[in-house]
N, C-alpha and C positions, 0 to 999 in steps of 0.2 A: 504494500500500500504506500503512495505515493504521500507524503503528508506536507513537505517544502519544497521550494524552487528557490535558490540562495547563491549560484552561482551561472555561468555562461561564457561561452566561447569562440573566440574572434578569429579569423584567417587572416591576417593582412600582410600582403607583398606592397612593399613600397615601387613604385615605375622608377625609372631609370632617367627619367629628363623632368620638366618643369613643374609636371603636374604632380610627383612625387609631396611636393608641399601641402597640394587639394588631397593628397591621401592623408598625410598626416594632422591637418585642418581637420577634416570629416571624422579619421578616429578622436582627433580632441574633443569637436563638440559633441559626439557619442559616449564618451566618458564623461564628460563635465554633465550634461543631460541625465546620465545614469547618476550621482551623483546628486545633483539637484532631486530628484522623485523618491529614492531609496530610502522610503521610511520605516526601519527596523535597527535595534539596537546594536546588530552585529553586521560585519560589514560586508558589502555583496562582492562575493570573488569573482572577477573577469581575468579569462587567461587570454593571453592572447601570443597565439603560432604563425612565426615567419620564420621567410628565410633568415640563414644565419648571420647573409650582409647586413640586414637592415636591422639586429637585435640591440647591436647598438643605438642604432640612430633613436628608435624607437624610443629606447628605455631614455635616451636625454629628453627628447625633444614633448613627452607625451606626457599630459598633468596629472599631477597624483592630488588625491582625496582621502580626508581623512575615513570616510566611510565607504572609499570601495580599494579592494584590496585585490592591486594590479598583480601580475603576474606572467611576464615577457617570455617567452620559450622558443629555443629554435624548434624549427622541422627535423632537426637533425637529431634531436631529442628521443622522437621518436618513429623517424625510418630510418634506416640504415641506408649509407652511400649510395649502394648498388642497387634500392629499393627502384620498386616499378612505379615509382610514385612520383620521383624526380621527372620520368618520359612521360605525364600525364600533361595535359593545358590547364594554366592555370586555375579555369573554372571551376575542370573535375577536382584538382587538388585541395581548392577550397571546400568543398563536400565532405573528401575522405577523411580530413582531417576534424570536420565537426563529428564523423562515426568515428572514425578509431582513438583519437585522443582519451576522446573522454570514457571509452570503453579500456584503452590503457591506464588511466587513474582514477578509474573505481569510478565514476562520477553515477550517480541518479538521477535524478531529474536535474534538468539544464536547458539553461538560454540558449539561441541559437541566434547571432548577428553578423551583420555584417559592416563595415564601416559607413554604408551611407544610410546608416539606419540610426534615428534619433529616438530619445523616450520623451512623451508630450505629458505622461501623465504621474500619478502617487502610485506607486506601488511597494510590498514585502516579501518576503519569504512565505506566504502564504495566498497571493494575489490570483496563481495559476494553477491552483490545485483546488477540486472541487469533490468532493465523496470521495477522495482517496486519488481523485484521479486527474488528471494533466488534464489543464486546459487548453489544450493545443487548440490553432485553427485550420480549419477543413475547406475545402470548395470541392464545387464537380471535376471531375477529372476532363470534362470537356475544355476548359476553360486551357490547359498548358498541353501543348503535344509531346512533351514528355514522358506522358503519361502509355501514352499511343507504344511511342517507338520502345520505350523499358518494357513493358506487354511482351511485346512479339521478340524482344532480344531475348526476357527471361524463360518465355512461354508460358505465361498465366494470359486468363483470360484478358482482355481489355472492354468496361460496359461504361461508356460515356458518360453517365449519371450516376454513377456511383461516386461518393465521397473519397479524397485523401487527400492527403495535409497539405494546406498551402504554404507559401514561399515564408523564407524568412523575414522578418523573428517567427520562431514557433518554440515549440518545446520539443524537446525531446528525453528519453532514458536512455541512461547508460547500458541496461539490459535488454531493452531491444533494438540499441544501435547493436549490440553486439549479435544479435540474431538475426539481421539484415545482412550483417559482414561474412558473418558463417554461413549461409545461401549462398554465399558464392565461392568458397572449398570447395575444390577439385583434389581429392588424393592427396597427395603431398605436397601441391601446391595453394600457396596462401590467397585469400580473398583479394587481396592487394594487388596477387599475379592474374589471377583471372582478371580482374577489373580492366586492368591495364593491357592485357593480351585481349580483350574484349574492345579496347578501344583503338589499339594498334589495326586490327584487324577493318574496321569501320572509319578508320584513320579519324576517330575523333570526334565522329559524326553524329552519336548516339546522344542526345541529351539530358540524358539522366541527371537525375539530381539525391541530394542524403533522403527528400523523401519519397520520391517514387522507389530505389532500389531496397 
């Protein structure tokens, strides 16, 4: 039973030219905003997973609060060099790492963000859990064709009206990111390999996302 929501998870690659700054801009006023709303006496933990360039830059340049308790990490933390994770596009890599992370440190329930995402309103450790159970948000699966093409790559059904989770922010658990990951074990090789040999194969094409797979 799900009973708090009290922490949440960032992908953020800084770009390589001007706009670099509009990245690191957008993560501040998403922390400063998280910060401003976070009404509970203990502080809301936000991780946030880059590359290992940018782990510096990050950790100077990015505001800290006394009520949220930042936590910078490289990628490298947790793939290994030769990981199939490195050959992904950016976009899938931002996904894998809101499943696997927080499946690699225990987490339960968890935010899900992204940098150009702001909080408008009051929230706690109790804001997104309702009878035990994650408040996540849903739409029809008509609405992303994401939906479509992860269908027919996994081979489950695809029914246009049927419910599943919309875009970020949402919520998620650490135990069933981790049984999304495990649907994609092939024998000795790891969900990470399939993924990645699955997008090699489509050159990239497939647009899955953490919650259609």
């Amino acid at each position: 039973m799900l009973t708090e929501v009290r922490q949440a998870i960032l992908p953020l690659a800084l770009r390589r030219h001007a706009e670099r700054w509009d990245d690191l801009g957008r993560a501040g006023l998403l922390i400063e905003s998280l910060a401003r709303h976070w009404r509970d006496p203990a502080p809301f933990r936000l991780l946030i997973v880059a590359p290992r360039r940018d782990v510096g830059e990050l950790q100077s340049h990015l505001p800290r609060f006394t009520n949220i308790d930042l936590s910078i990490r490289s990628e490298g933390d947790f793939f290994p060099a030769f990981s199939g994770f490195y050959f992904m596009h950016g976009w899938h890599r931002q996904q894998i790492i809101k499943l696997h992370v927080p499946v690699a440190l225990g987490f339960a329930g968890y935010l899900t963000l992204d940098a150009d995402v702001c909080c408008v309103g009051d929230f706690d450790a109790t804001s997104f859990v309702a009878d035990g159970r994650a408040r996540s948000q849903w739409a029809h699966k008509y609405r992303h064709d994401w939906w479509r093409q992860t269908a027919r790559a996994v081979g489950t059904p695809y029914e246009p009206l049927d419910h599943g989770m919309a875009v970020t922010p949402n919520i998620l658990h650490g135990a069933l990111a981790a049984q999304a990951l495990e649907h994609f074990r092939f024998g000795p090789f790891s969900p990470l390999v399939v993924l990645g040999a699955w997008l090699l194969r489509r050159r990239g094409s497939i647009p899955w996302t953490e919650y259609s797979i």
